[in-house]
C-alpha positions in Angstrom: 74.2 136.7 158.7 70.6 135.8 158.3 69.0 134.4 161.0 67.1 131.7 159.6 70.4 130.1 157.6 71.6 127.8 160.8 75.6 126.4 160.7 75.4 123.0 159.5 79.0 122.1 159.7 79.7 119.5 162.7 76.3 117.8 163.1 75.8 114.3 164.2 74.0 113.4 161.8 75.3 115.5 159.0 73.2 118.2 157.6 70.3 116.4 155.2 70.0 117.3 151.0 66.7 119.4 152.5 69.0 121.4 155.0 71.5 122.4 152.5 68.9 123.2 150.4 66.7 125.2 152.7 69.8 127.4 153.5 70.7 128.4 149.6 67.2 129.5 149.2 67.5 131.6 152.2 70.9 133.2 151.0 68.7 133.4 147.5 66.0 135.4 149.0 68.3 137.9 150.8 70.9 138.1 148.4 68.1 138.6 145.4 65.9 140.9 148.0 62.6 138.8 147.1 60.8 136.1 149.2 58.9 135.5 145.9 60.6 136.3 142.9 58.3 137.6 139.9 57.3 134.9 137.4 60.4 136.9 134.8 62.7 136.0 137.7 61.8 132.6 139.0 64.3 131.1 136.9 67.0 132.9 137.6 66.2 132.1 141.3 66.0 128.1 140.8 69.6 128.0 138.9 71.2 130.1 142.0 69.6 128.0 144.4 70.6 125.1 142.9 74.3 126.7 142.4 74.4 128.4 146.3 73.1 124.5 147.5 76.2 122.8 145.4 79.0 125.2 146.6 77.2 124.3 150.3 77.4 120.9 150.1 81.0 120.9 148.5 82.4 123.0 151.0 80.3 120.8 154.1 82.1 117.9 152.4 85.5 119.4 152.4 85.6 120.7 155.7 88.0 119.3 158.4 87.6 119.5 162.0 88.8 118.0 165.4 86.4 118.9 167.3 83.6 116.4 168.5 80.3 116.7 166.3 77.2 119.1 167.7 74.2 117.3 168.7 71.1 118.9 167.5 69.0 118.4 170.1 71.1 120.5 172.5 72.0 122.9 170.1 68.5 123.5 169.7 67.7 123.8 173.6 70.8 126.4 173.8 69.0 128.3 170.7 65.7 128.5 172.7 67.4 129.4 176.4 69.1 132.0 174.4 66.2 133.2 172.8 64.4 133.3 175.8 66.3 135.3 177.5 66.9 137.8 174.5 63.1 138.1 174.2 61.8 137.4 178.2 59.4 140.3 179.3 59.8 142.3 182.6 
């Protein structure tokens, strides 16, 4: 999985329009091999983007779960501890 495309399933709040968003570009980029498509491909890359972030947000919407929402903020803190310790210097 990319790195930069975070789980937004389970989030108190739930993941924001922007989120979604920011997460079929990513899938975009590395699916189409491009950061910046050329000007012949640009809108080939807006339509998928703006497919990838539909199917996102239809299958955030449909998902079921028991278990109790994530908060962000401590997601975010376990991200960084594990970071940390995957890039700490001897």
């Amino acid at each position: 999985m990319c790195r930069n495309i975070r789980p937004l399933n389970n989030f108190d709040p739930p993941a924001t329009r922007p989120e979604v968003q920011a997460a079929a570009l990513q899938y975009v980029r590395k699916v189409g091999g491009a950061s910046k498509p050329s000007q012949a491909n640009e809108e080939a890359y807006a339509r998928a983007v703006a497919a990838v972030a539909q199917a996102t947000q239809e299958l955030l919407d449909a998902l079921v779960t028991t278990a109790p929402p994530k908060d962000r903020e401590v997601e975010a803190a376990k991200a960084r501890a594990r970071s940390a310790q995957r890039y700490a210097t001897t």
